[in-house]
Residue frames relative to the residue before (quaternion, step in Angstrom):
aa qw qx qy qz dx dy dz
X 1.0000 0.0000 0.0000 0.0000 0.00 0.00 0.00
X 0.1873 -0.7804 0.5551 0.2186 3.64 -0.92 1.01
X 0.4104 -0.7520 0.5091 0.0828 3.33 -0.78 1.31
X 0.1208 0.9330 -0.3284 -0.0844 3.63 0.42 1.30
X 0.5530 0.3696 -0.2504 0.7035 3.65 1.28 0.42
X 0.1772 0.7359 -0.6457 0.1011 2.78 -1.17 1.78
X 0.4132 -0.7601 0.4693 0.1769 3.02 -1.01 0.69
X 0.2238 0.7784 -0.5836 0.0583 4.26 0.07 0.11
X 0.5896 -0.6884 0.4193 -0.0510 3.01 -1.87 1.46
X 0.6526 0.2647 -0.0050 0.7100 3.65 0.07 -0.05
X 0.3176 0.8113 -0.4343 0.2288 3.58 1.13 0.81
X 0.6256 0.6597 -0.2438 0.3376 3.54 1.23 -0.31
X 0.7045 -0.3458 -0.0728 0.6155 3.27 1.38 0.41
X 0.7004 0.3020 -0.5359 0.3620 3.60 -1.84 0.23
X 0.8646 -0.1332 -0.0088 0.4844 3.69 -1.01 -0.50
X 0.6979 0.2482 -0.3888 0.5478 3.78 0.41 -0.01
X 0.5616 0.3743 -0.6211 0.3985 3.63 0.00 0.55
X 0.6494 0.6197 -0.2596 0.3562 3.61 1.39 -0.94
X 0.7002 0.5046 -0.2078 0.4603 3.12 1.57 -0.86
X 0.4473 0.6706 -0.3243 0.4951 3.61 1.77 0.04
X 0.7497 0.3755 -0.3121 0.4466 3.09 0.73 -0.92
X 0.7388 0.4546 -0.3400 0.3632 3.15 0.79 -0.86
X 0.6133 0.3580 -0.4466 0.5442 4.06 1.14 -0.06
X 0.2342 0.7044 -0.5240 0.4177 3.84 1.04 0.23
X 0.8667 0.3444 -0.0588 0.3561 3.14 0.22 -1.79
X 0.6843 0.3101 -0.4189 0.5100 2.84 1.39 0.39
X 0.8187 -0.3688 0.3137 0.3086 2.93 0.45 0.98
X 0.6655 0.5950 -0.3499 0.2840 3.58 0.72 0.06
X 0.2497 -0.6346 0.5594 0.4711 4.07 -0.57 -0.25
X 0.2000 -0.7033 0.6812 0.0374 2.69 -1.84 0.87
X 0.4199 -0.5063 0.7404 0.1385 3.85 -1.24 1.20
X 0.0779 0.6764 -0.7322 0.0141 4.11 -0.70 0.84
X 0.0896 0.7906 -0.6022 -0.0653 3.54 -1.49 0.53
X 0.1650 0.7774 -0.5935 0.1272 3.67 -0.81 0.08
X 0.7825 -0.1891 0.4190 0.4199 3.66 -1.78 -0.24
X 0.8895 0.2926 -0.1119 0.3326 3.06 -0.34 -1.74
X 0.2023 -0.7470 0.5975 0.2098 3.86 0.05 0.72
X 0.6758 0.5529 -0.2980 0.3858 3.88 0.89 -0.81
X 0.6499 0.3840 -0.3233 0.5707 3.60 1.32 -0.59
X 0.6362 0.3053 -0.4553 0.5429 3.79 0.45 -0.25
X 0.6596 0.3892 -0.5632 0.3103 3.79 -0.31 -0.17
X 0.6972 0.5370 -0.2981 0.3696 3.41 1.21 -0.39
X 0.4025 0.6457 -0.3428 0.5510 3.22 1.72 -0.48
X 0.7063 0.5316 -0.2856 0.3701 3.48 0.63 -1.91
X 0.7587 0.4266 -0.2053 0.4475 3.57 1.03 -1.07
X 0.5789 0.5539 -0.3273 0.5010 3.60 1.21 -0.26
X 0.4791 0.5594 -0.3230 0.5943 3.98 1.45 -0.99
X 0.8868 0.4032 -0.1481 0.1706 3.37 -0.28 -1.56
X 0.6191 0.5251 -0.1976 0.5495 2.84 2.06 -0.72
X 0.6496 0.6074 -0.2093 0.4066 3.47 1.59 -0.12
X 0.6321 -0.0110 -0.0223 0.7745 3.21 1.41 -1.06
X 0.4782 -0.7978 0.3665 -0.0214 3.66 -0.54 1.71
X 0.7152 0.3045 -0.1971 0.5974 3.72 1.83 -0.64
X 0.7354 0.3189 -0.5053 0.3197 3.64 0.85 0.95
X 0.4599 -0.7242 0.4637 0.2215 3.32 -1.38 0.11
X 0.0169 -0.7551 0.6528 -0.0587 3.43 -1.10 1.21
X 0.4569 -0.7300 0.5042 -0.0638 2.44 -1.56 1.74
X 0.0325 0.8702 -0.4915 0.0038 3.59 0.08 0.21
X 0.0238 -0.5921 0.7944 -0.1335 4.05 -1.38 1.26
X 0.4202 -0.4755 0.7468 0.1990 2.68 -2.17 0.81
X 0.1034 -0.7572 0.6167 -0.1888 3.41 -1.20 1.05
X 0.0381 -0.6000 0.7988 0.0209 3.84 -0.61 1.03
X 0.3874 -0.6724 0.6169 0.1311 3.11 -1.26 0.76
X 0.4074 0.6826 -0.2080 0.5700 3.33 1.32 -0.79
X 0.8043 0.3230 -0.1625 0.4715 3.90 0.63 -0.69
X 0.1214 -0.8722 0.4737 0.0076 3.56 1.61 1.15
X 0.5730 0.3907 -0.5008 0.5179 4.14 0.32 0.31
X 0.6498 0.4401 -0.3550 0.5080 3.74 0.58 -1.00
X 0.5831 0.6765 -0.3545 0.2769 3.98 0.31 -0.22
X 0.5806 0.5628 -0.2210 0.5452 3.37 0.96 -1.01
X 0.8530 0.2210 -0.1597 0.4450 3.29 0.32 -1.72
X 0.5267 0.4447 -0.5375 0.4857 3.93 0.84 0.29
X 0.5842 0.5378 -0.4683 0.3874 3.82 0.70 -0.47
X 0.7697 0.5259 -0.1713 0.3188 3.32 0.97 -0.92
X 0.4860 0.6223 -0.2374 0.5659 3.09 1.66 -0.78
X 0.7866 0.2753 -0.3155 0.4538 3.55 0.81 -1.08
X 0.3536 0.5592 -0.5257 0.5347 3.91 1.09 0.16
X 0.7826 0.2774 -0.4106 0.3768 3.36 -0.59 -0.80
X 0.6942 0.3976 -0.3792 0.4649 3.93 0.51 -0.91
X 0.6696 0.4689 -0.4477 0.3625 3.66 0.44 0.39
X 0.4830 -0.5328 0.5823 0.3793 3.35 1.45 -1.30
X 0.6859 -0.2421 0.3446 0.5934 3.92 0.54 0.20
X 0.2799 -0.4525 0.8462 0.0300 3.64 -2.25 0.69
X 0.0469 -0.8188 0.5648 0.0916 2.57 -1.54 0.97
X 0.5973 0.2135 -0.0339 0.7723 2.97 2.06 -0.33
X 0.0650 -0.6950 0.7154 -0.0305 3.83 -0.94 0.92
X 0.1996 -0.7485 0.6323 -0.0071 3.61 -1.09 1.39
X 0.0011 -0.8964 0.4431 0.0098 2.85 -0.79 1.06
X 0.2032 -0.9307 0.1369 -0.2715 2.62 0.23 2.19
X 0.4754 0.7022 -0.2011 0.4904 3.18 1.79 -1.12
X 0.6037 0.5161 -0.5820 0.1747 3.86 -1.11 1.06
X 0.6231 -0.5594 0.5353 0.1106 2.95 -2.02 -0.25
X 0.0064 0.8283 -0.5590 -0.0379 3.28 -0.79 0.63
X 0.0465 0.7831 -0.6044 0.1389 3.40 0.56 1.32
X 0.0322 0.8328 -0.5285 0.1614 3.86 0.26 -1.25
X 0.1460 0.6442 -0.7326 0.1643 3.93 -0.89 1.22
X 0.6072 -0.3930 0.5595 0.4047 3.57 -1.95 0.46
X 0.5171 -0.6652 0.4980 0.2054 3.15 -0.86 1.90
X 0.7531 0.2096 -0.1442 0.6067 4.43 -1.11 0.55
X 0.6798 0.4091 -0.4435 0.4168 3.61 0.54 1.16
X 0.6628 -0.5130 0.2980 0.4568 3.42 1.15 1.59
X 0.8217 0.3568 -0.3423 0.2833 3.91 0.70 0.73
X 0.2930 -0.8574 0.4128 -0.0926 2.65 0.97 1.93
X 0.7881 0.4017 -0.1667 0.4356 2.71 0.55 -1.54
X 0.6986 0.4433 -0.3929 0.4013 3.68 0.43 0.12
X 0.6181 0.4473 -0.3265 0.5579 3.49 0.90 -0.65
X 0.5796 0.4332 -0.3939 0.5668 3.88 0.32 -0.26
X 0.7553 0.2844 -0.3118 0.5014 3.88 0.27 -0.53
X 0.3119 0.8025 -0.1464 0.4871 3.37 1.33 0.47
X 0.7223 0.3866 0.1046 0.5638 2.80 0.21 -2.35
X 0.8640 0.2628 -0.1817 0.3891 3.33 0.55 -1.19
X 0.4467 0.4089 -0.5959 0.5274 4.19 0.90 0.08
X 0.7574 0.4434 -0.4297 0.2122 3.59 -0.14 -1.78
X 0.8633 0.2915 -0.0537 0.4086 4.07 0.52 -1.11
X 0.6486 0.3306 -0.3645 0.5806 4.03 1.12 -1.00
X 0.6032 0.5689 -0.3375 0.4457 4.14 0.83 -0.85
X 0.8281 0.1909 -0.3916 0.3527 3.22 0.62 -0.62
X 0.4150 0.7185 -0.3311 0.4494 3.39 1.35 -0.14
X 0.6583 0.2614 -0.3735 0.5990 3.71 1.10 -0.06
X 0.4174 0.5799 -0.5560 0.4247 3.56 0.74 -0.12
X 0.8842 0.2064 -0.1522 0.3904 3.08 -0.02 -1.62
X 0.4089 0.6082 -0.4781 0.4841 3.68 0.61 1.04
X 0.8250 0.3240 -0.1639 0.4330 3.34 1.44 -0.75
X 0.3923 0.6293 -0.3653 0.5627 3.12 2.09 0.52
X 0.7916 0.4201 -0.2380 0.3745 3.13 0.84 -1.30
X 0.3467 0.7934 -0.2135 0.4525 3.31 1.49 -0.31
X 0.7910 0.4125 0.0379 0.4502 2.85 0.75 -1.59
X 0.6298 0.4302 -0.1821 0.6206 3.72 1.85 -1.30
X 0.4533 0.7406 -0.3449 0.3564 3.25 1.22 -0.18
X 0.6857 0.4592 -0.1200 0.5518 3.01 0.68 -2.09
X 0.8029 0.3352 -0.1846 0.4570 3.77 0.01 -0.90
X 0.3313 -0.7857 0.4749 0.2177 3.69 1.60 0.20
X 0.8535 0.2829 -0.2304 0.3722 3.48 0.82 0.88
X 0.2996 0.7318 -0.4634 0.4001 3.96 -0.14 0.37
X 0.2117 -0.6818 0.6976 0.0604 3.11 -1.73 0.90
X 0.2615 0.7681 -0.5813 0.0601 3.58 -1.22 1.08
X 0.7377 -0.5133 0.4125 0.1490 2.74 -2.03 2.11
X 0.0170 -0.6901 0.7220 0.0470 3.22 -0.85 0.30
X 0.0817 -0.7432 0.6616 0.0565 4.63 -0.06 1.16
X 0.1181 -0.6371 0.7611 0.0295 3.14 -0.65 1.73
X 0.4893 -0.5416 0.6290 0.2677 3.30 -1.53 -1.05
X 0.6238 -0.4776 0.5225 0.3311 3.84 -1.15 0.88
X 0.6583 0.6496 -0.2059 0.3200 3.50 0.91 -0.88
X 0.5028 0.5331 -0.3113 0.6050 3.61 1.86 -0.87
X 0.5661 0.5555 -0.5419 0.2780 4.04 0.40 -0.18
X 0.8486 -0.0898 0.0879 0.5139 3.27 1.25 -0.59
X 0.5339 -0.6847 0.3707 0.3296 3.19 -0.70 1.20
X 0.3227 -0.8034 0.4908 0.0972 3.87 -0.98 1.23
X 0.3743 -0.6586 0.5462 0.3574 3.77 -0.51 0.23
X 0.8394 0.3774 -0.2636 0.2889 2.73 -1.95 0.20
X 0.8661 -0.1539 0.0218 0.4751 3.56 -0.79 -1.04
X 0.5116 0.7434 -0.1601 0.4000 2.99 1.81 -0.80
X 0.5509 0.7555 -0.2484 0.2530 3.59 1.41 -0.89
X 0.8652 0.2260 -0.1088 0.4343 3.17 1.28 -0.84
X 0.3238 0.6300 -0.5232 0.4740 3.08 2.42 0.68
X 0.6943 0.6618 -0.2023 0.1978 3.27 0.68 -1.64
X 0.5057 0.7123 -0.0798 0.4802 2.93 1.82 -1.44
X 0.7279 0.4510 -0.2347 0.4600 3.36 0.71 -1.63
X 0.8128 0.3958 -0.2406 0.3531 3.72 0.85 -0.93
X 0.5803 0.4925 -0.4766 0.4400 3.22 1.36 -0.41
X 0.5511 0.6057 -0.4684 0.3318 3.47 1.12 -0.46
X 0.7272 0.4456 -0.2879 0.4355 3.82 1.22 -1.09
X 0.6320 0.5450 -0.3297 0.4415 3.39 1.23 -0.45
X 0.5987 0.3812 -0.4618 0.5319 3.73 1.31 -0.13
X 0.5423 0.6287 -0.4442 0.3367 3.52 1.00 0.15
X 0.6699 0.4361 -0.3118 0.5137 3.38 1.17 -0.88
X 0.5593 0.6468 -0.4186 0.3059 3.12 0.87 -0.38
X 0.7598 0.4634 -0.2202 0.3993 3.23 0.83 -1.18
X 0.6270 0.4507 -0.4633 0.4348 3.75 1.05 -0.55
X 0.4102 0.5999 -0.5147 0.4549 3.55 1.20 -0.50
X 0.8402 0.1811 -0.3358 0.3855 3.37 -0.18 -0.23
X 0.4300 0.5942 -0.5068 0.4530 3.83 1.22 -0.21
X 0.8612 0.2220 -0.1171 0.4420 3.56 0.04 -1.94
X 0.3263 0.6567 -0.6456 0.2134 4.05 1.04 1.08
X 0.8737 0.0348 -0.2775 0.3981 3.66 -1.54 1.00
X 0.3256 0.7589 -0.4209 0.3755 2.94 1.37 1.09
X 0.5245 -0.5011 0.5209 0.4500 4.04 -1.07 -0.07
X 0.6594 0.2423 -0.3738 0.6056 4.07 0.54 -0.48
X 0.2962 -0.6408 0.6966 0.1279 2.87 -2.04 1.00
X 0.2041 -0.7015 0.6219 0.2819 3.92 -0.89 0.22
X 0.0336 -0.7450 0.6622 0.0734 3.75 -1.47 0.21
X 0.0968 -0.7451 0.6581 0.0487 3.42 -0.82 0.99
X 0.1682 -0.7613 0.6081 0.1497 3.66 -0.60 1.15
X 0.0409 -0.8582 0.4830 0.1687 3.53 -1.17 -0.07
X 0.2327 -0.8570 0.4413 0.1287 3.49 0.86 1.61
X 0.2872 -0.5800 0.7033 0.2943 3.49 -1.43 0.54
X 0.8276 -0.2827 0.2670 0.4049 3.29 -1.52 -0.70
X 0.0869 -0.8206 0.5632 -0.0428 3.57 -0.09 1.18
X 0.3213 -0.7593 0.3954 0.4049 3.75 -0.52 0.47
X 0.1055 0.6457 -0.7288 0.2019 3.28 -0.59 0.96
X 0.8859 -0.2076 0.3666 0.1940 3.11 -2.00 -0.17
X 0.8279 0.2578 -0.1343 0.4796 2.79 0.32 -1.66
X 0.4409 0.5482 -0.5067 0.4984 4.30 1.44 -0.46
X 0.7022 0.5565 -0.3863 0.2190 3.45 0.17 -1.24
X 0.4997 0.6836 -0.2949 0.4428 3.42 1.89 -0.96
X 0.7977 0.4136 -0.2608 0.3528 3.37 0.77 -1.78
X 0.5863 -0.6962 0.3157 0.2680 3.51 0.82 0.26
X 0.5185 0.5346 -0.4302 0.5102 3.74 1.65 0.28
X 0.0236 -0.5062 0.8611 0.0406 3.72 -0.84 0.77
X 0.7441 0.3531 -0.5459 0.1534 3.24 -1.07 -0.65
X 0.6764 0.5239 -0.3178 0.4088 3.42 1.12 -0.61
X 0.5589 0.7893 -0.1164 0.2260 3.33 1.67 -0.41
X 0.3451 -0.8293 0.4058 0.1686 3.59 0.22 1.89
X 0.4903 -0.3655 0.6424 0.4618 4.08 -1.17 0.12
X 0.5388 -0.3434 0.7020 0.3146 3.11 -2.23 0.87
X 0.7418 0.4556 -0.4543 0.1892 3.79 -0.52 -0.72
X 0.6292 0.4972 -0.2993 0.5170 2.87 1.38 -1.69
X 0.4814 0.5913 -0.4484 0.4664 3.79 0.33 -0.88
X 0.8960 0.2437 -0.2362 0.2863 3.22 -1.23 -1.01
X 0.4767 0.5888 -0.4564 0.4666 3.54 1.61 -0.65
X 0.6681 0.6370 -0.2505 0.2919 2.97 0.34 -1.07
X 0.6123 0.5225 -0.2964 0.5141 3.31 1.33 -1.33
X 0.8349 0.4248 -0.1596 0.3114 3.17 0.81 -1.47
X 0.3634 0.5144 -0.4757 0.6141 3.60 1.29 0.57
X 0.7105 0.2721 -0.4609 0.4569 3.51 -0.07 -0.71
X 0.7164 0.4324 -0.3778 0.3963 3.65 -0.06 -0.67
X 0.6973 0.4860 -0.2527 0.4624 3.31 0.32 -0.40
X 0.6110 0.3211 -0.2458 0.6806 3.74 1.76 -0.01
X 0.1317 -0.8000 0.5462 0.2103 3.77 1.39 0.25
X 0.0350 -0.6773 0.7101 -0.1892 3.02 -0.36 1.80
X 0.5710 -0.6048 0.5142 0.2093 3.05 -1.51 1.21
X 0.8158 0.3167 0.0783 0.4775 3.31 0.39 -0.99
X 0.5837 0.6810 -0.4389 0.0533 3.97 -0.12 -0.01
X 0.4800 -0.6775 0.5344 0.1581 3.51 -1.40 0.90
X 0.1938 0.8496 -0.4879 0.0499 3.74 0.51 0.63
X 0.4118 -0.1867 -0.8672 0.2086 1.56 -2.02 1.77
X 0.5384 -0.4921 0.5325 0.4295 3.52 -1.16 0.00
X 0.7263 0.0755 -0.2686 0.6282 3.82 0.27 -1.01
X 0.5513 0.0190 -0.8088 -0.2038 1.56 -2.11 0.84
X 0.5220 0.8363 0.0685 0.1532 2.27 2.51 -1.22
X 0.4633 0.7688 -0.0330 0.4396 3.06 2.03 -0.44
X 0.6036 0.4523 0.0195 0.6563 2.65 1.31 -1.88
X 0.4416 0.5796 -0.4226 0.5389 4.12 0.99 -0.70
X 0.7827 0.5462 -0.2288 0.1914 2.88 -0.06 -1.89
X 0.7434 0.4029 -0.1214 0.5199 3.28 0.96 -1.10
X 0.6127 0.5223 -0.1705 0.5681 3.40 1.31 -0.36
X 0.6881 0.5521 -0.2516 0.3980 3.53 0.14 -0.69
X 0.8247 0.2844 -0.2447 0.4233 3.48 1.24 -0.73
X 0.6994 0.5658 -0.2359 0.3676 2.88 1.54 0.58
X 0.2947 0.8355 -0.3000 0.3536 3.16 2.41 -0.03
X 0.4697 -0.4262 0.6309 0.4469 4.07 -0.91 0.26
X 0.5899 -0.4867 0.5825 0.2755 2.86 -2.27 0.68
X 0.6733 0.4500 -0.4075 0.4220 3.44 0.42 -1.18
X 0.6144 0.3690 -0.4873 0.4989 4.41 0.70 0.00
X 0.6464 0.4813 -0.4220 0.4153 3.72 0.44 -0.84
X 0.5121 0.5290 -0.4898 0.4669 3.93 0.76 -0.62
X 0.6060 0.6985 -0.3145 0.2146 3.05 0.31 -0.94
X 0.6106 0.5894 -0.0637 0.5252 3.38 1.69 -1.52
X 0.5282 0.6366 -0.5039 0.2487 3.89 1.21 -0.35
């Protein structure tokens, strides 16, 4: 099934501005949201001025402001004509050693990466509901395989928390018309990787987001992207000694 109206969150730059362009090119419309209304209109005008027969919608959108969600999701449904897919995509990766006076970051944290996206995807489903059909991304993180020390504690936390989310509708919305997808990116260069301090482990944006976008686009239930190294993580990672996983704070 080609999924031709999409909608993706945290669209204004790193992987969902990256992942626009690249379902751009295929031709699809795209529903873009984020903060910055000035970087998506520019996105909107770079997209449109490239591939000339699709349409992109663009709202500012704190995600963080769960009443304003629903009705920007809707707004951008109606200016497209129907969603067929809603990414959910939008977070943060601030994150301090938990009882070192940065409350305030790991709570703002906690709350884009897992309550934010959790009204997102209430207002996708909402939406696939009514129309008894749709596919939506849930972008966890490599990081939900296992809980990380240190600064990492309450990034890690936040995604395994969204990634047992996808898990479960996967099994609510199985032989169902909605599909669910839980992605789990390794280190992709973007911004935020550049923060966490692994280059060596560190994939091209191109390769990356292809990557995302094969799996999604095969609505896999489940994908580690890239595949290498990440795969091989996967199966590894939850089985490593503490005294290596400390290692990772």
């Amino acid at each position: 099934m080609t999924r031709s109206k999409i909608l993706i969150t945290g669209a204004s730059a790193g992987l969902g501005a990256a992942m626009a362009r690249e379902f751009a090119a295929k031709g699809r419309d795209l529903a873009l949201c984020a903060r910055r209304l000035d970087a998506l209109a520019a996105l909107r005008d770079e997209l449109t001025a490239a591939h000339p027969g699709i349409t992109v919608a663009v709202r500012a959108l704190d995600v963080d402001d769960h009443a304003a969600v629903p009705r920007v999701f809707a707004e951008l449904r109606d200016e497209l004509g129907g969603l067929d897919r809603v990414i959910v995509n939008a977070g943060i990766g601030k994150g301090a050693r938990i009882g070192t006076g940065r409350t305030d970051a790991n709570l703002a944290t906690a709350t884009t990466n897992f309550v934010s996206a959790l009204a997102q995807t209430e207002a996708a489903l909402e939406i696939f509901r009514g129309q008894e059909s749709g596919h939506l991304v849930l972008v966890s993180s490599m990081s939900a395989v296992r809980g990380l020390p240190g600064k990492k504690a309450a990034y890690s936390a936040s995604k395994a928390g969204l990634a047992a989310l996808g898990a479960a509708l996967t099994v609510e919305f199985a032989n169902s018309p909605i599909a669910v997808t839980t992605l789990l990116p390794g280190f992709i260069a973007t911004d935020m990787a550049a923060q966490a301090g692994d280059a060596r482990m560190v994939a091209p944006l191109a390769k990356g987001v292809s990557a995302m976008v094969r799996a999604i686009e095969r609505e896999r239930i489940r994908a580690c992207v890239p595949g290498w190294p990440w795969r091989l993580v996967d199966v590894v990672l939850p089985h490593l000694p503490r005294a290596v996983v400390a290692r990772l704070s």
